[in-house]
Structure formats: structure tokens, C-alpha cells
Wavefront OBJ file of the C-alpha trace (Angstrom):
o trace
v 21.889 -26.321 125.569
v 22.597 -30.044 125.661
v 24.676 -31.751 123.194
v 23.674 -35.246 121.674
v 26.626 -37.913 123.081
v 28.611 -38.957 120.619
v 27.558 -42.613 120.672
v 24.247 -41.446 119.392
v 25.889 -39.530 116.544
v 27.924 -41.983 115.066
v 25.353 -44.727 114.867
v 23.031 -42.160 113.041
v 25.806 -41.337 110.196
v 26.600 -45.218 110.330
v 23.236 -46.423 109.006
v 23.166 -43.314 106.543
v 26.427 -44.372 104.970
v 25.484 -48.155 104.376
v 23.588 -47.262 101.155
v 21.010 -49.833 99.962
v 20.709 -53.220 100.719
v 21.356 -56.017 98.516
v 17.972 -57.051 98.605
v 17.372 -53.249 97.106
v 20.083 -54.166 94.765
v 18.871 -56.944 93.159
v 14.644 -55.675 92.735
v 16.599 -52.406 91.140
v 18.672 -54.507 89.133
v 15.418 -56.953 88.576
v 13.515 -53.551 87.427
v 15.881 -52.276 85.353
v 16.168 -55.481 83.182
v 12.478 -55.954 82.290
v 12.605 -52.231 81.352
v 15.736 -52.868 79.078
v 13.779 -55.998 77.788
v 10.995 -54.485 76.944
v 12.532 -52.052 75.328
v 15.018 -54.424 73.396
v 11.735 -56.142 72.452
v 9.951 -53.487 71.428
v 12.689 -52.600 69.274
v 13.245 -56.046 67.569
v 9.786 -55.774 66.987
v 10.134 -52.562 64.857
v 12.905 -53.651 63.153
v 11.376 -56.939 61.924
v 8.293 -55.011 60.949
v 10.595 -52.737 58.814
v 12.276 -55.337 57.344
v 9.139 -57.120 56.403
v 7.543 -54.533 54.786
v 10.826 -53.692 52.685
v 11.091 -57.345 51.662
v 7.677 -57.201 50.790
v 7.805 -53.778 48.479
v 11.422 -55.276 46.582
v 9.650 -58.243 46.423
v 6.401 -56.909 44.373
v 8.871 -54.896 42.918
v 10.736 -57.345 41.311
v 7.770 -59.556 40.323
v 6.046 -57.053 38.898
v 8.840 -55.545 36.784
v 9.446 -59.219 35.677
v 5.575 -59.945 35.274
v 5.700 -56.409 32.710
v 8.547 -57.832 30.900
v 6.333 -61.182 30.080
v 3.680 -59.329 29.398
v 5.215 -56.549 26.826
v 6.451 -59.992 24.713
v 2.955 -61.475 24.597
v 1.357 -58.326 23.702
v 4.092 -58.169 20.610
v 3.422 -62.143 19.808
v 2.639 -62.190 16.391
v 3.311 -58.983 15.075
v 5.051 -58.421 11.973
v 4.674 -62.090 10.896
v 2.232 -63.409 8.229
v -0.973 -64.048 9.268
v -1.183 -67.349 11.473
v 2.234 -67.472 11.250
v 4.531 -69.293 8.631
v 6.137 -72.538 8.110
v 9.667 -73.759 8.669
v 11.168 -76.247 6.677
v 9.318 -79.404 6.279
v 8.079 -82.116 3.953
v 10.571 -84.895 2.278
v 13.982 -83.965 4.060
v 13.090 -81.680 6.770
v 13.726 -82.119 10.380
v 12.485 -80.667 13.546
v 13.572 -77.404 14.410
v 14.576 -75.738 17.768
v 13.894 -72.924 20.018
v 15.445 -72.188 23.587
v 18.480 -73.220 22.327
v 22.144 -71.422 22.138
v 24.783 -71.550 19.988
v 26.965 -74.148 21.709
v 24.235 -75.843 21.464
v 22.355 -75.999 25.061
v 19.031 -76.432 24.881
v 16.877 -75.039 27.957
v 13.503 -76.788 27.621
v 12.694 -80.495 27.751
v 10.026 -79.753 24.478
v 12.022 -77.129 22.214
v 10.275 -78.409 18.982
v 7.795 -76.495 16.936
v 4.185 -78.053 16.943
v 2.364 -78.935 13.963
v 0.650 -76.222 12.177
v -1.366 -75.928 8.473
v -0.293 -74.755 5.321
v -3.295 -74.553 2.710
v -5.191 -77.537 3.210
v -1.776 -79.813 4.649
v -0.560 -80.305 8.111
v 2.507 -80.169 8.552
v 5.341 -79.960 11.358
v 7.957 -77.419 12.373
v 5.171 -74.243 12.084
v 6.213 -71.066 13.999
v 3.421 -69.534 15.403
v 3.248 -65.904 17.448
v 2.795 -67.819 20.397
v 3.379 -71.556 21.573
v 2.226 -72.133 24.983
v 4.479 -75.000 27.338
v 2.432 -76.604 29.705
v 4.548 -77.709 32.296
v 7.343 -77.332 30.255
v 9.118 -73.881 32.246
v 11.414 -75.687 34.632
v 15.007 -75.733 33.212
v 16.145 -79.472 31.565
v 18.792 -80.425 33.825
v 17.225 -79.271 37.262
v 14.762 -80.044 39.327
v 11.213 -80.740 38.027
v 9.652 -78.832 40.983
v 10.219 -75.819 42.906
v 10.874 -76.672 46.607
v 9.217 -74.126 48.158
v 5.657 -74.933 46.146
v 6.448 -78.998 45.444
v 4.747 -77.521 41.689
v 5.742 -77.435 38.333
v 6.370 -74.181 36.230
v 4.695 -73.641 32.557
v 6.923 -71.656 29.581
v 5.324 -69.783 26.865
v 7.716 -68.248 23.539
v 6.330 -65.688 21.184
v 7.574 -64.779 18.021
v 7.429 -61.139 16.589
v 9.162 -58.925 14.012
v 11.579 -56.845 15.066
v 11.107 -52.726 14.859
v 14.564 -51.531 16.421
v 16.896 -52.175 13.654
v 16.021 -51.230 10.374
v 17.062 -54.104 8.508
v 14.266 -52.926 5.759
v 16.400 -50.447 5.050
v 18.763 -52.134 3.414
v 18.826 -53.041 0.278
v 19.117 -56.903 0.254
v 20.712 -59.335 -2.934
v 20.051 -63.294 -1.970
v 22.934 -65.563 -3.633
v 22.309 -67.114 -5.738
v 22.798 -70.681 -4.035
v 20.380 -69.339 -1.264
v 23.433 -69.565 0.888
v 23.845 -65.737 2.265
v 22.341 -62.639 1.231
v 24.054 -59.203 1.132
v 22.993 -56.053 2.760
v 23.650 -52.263 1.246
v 23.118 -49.542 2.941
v 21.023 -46.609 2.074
v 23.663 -44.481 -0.405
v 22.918 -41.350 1.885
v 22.220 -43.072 5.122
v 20.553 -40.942 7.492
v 22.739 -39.798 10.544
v 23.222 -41.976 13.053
v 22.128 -44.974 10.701
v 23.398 -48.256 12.596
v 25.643 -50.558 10.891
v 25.055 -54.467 10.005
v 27.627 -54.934 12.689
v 26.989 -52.578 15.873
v 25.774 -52.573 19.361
v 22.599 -53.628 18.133
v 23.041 -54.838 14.891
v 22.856 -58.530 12.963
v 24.657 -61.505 15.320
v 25.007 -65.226 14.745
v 22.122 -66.916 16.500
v 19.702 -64.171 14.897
v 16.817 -65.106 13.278
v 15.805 -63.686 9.957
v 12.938 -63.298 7.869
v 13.520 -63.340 4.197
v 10.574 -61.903 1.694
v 9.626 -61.493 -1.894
v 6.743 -61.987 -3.965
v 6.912 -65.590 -4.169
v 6.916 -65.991 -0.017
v 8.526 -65.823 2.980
v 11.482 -68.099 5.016
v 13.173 -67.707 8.311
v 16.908 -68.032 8.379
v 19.551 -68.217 11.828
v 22.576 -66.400 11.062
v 25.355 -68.046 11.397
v 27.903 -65.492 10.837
v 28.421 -61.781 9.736
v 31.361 -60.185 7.452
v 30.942 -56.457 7.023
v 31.607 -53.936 4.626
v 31.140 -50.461 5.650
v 27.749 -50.077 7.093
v 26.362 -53.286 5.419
v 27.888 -56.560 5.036
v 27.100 -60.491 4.153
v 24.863 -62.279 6.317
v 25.606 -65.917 6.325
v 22.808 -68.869 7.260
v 25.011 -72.390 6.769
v 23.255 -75.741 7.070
v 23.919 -77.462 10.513
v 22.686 -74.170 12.344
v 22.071 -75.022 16.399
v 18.321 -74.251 15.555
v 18.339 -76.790 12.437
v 16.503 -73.798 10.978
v 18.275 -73.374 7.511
v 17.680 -77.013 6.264
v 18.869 -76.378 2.405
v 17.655 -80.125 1.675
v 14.188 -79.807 2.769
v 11.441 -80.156 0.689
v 9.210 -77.085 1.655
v 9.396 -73.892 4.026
v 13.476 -73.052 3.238
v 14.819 -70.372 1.560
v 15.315 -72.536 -1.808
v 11.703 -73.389 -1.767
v 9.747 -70.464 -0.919
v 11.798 -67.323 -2.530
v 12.969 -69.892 -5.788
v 11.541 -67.385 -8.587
v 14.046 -64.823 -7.076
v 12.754 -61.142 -7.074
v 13.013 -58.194 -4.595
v 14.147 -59.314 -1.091
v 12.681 -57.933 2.139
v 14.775 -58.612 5.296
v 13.617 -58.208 9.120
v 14.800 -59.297 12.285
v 12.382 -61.302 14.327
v 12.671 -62.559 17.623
v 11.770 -65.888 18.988
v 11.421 -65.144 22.928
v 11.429 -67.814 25.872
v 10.443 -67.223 29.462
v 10.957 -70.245 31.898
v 12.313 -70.789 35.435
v 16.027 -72.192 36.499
v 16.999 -73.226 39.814
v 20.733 -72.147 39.617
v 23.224 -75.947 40.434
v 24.715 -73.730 42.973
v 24.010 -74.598 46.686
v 21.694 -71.532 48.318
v 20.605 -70.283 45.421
v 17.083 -69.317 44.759
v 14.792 -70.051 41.513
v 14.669 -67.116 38.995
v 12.981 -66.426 35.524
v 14.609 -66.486 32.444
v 14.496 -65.134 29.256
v 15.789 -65.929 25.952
v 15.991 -64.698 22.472
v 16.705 -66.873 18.879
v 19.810 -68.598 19.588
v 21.439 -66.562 22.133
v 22.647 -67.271 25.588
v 19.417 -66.871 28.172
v 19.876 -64.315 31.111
v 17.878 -64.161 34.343
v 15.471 -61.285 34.050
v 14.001 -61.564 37.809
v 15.641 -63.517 41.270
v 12.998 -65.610 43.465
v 10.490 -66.000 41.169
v 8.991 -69.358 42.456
v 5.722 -70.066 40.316
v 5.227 -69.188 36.813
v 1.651 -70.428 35.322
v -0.633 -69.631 32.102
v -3.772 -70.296 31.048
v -5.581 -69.208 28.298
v -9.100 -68.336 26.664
v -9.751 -69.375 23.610
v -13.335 -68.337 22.760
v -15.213 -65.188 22.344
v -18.839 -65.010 22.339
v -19.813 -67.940 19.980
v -21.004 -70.524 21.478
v -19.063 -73.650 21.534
v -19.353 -76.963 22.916
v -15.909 -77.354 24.647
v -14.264 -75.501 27.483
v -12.411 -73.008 25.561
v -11.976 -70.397 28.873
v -8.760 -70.907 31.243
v -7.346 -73.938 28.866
v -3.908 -74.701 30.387
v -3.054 -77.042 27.574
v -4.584 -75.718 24.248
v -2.447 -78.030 21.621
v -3.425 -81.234 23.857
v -7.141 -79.749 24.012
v -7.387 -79.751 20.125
v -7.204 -75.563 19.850
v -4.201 -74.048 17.661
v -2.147 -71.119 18.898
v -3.667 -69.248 16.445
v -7.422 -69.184 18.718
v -5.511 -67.914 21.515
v -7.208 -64.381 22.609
v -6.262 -63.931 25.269
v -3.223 -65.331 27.869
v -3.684 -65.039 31.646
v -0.528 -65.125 33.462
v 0.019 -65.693 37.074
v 3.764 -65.340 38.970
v 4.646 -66.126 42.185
v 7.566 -64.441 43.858
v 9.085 -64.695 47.028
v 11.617 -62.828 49.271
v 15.204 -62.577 49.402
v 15.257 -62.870 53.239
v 13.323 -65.000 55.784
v 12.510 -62.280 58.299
v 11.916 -64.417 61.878
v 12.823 -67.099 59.504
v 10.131 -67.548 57.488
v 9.960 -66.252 53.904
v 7.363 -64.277 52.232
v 5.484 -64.726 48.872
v 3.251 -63.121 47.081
v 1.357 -64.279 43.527
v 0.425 -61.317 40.938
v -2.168 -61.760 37.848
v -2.939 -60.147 34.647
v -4.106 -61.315 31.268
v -3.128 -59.989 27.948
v -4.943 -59.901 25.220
v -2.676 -61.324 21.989
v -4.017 -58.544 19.435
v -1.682 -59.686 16.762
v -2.923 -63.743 16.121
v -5.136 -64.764 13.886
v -8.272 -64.979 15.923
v -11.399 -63.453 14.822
v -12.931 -61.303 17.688
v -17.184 -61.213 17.222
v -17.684 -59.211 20.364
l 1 2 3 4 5 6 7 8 9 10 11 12 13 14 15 16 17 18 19 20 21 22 23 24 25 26 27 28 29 30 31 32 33 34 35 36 37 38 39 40 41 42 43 44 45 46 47 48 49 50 51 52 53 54 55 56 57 58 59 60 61 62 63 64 65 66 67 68 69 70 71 72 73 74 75 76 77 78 79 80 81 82 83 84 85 86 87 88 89 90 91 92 93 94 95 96 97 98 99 100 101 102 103 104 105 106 107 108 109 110 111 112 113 114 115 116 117 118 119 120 121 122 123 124 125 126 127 128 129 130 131 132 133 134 135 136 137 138 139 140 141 142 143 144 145 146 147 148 149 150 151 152 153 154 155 156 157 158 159 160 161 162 163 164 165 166 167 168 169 170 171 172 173 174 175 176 177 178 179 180 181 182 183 184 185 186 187 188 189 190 191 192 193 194 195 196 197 198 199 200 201 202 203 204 205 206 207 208 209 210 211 212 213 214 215 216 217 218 219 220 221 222 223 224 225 226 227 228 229 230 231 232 233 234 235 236 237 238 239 240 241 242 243 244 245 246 247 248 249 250 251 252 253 254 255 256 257 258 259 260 261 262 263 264 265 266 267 268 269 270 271 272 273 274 275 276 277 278 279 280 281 282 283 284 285 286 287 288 289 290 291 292 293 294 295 296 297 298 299 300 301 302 303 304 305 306 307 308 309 310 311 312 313 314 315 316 317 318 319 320 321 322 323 324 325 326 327 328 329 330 331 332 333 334 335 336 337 338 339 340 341 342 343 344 345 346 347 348 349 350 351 352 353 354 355 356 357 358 359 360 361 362 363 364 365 366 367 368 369 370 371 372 373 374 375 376 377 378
């Protein structure tokens, strides 16, 4: 048997060791990168669709917890209050008093004065109804007039409505003489757990209370609290930041409408705000707000960007104006009291711009506002 010469050998192990070529290289490398590409896209891809649809679902989220929140307040407006609502002070002496206002006093809203409402056959000014719409009145005074993200105006809306978590009623109430404070007893055997005039939940400055007997009714802002055991003094001081206790007004104070004296009835009530703020501080997104009587607003809901109402005045009887969708009622020559219903329509958009754009959504409901004085013939 022959053996293979050497020279033959080596060059046959020489081109196996040389390995690939760089020409092999480079299309593997080539290969290899479109793959990891593709891959890398695929998977940028994903996550952007994951973070979209979680943006999306907080987003709904939050304007829908925020568009409940609205809509519990409406559905109260007007309960617990005299029918159509009741007069604050006016006639000779009486000036215009505030809502959307705190204690120091800021005021939120541009138009923060009660409309004009009717007492027997006489209008008169400074009326608190359940509900008082604000047509393009919900962007904070201060801030910007638009949103930037729409280029539109917001609307407010504050209803008014007895209060049922603090039983005020309770207590047995004496009104001073002078119609300067009234003092609140506790029941002699107070059932357990019975909160006190001063608690976690109990009587503040900035309140808002409504004062009864047989001769009428008033509303009264707290302006401070003593207290004694469970009860205590409730004070309401002329020069309140809601000009509410006006002790030289004519009509619709405490002097005028509970003068014969009599049993007293007390109950909380709250006057309730929503409009929208864009924050002074750079980068930081619209968001609703809400406030109650005189007490410091608090955002409720971030990146809220559109907050509109209309409302329907009419029922079935025929009537020769638009009275359906009415953005304006007051201007359109309709009292708060013909409201019926209040559709409400909130815009919300998200926290993060996801391949940086955001994402909004609108939601829409309508409430019907059970407790006014309108008379349904359906």
C-alpha cells in the first residue's frame, strides 16, 4: 500500500484549519443582526402595545371614578333644602355672596356669585339653588383660560344639598339671642359612638349651616367652634369669607327669617364645586377639582382635560324654545329650578405619551336631578 506524500497532506489540513472567510463572516454577522432586529422590534412592539393598553385602562379608570364622583353630587343637588331652594341675605343692606371660595379668602372661579332667584312674587339676588350651572366658568381664575391640549374652555357646575352624615338634628340647638351663635346639646344619653361637635367629622369653620324654625329658614358659615363635652357653641361672625352671615341685611339672615324665635333645627349642608386647574408648576397636567363651603379645594382626578355640561330642561310639554342640551340655561331665560336632567361629558387623557403621543378618551352620562323643583308630566 502506497502512502499519500506529505506535501499532499499538509495542504489538505491547511485549508481545513483556515475556518471561514471574512466574506462568510460578515453575511453571518449581516444574518444575525436582522434576526436580533427583528426580534428587538418585535419586542418594542409588545411592549408599547402593553403600555398602551395599561395607560388606556388607568386612564378610564381615573375618569370614570372622577366622572362617578360628579355624578353622586348632582344626583344629591337639592336634597334636604326647601323646595326651589332658599334665599340668602338680600334686600336694603345685603351684598353678594360667595361660593368656591376658602377661608383665606381665595376664590377659585371667575363668577362665584349666586344668581338671582324669586321669593313670593320678588326677584331678588344672592338665591342658593340645588344646582347652578357655570358655563364656561370651570377653568381656575388665575390660569390659563384654555386647556392646551384641546385650545377649549371647561364649564363648572356646584350643587347644594343637606348633609346626612352628621347628625347635627340631633342636637338640641338654643340661637342667642343677638342671632350671633347658637349652642348645641347633646342627646342626655347619647347613643354609643355618638360624634362630637368637634371630631373627625364634625362642625369646622368654613361650614355651612342651615338654621330652622317655624318662622323659616337661613344659612349660616361657621366661623369658629368652642366645645363643651360632646356639644359646643357654633359661632357665624359678620365679615365671613362667603359674606354669608350679613347681620345688616334686610331679608334672608338669621335676624330676619327665624326673628319670632321658637324651636331651632340645625343641618349641615354642603355647597360643592367641580372645575379644572392647570397646576403653575412647569410639566404639570390639568386635573379636576372639588370643593366644599369654604374649605380648601383638593384635586379629585389628574389629566382630566375637558369638562362640559349641558342640560334639558323640558319634559313632554310642548314649548316653543329649545329647552333640550341648553349649555347656558340662566342666559337662555330657564331657572335652575327647570333643570331635569344634567348631561355631563369628561375628557381624560394619559399620564404617558407612549411613542410620544398621548391618549384621550371622552366618557358621557346624564343624571337626572330628582331633588329640584321641576314638575315631571311624563
Amino acid at each position: 500500500m502506497k502512502s499519500m506524500p506529505a506535501t499532499i497532506m499538509n495542504s489538505k489540513v491547511s485549508r481545513r484549519a483556515r475556518g471561514f472567510s471574512m466574506v462568510e463572516l460578515m453575511v453571518a454577522m449581516t444574518v444575525g443582526l436582522v434576526i436580533m432586529g427583528g426580534a428587538m422590534e418585535l419586542f418594542k412592539s409588545g411592549m408599547s402595545a402593553t403600555m398602551m393598553v395599561t395607560e388606556q385602562a388607568e386612564m378610564q379608570q381615573n375618569v370614570r371614578a372622577a366622572l362617578n364622583l360628579v355624578t353622586r353630587d348632582i344626583n344629591m343637588a337639592g336634597s334636604g333644602l326647601p323646595s326651589g331652594g332658599l334665599a340668602l341675605p338680600y334686600g336694603v343692606g345685603a351684598t353678594p355672596s360667595f361660593y368656591a371660595c376658602n377661608q383665606k379668602p381665595t376664590c377659585y372661579l371667575t363668577s362665584d356669585k349666586y344668581p338671582t332667584g324669586v321669593v313670593g312674587t320678588t326677584a331678588v339676588s344672592n338665591y342658593m339653588y340645588g344646582l347652578i350651572p357655570g358655563s364656561l366658568n370651570g377653568m381656575e381664575a388665575g390660569g390659563p383660560a384654555t386647556i392646551a391640549a384641546t385650545k377649549l374652555g371647561a364649564d363648572s357646575v356646584t350643587v347644594a344639598y343637606k348633609d346626612y352624615s352628621f347628625p347635627l338634628n340631633q342636637y338640641t340647638i338654643a340661637l342667642d339671642p343677638k342671632f350671633k351663635f347658637v349652642t348645641a346639646t347633646a342627646p342626655a344619653v347619647p347613643p354609643a359612638g355618638f360624634p362630637g361637635i368637634v371630631s373627625a367629622n364634625g362642625i369646622v369653620p368654613g361650614d355651612l349651616l342651615m338654621l330652622s324654625n317655624n318662622n323659616g329658614t337661613a344659612v349660616v358659615e361657621v366661623t369658629s367652634v368652642v366645645a363643651a363635652g360632646l356639644g359646643g357653641t357654633i359661632n357665624f361672625a359678620n365679615g365671613d369669607p362667603l359674606n354669608i352671615n350679613q347681620s345688616g341685611a334686610a331679608s334672608g339672615n338669621v335676624q330676619a327669617a327665624l326673628s319670632a324665635g321658637g324651636t331651632i333645627q340645625a343641618n349641615r349642608i354642603f355647597v360643592v364645586s367641580y372645575w379644572l386647574e392647570v397646576p403653575a408648576l412647569a410639566g404639570q397636567t390639568p386635573r379636576l377639582m372639588r370643593q366644599v363651603n369654604g374649605q380648601t379645594p383638593v384635586p379629585v382626578a389628574d389629566n382630566v382635560i375637558g369638562l362640559n355640561f349641558t342640560y334639558d330642561m323640558c319634559d313632554s310639554v310642548t314649548v316653543t324654545k329649545t329647552c333640550a342640551g341648553v349649555a347656558n340655561p340662566i342666559a337662555s331665560g330657564f331657572s335652575p329650578n327647570e333643570i331635569h336632567k344634567v348631561n355631563i361629558q369628561m375628557m381624560g387623557q394619559s399620564v404617558l405619551a407612549t411613542g410620544g403621543q398621548s391618549r384621550s378618551m371622552a366618557l358621557v352620562t346624564s343624571v337626572s336631578t330628582r331633588n329640584l323643583s321641576y314638575v315631571n308630566r311624563y
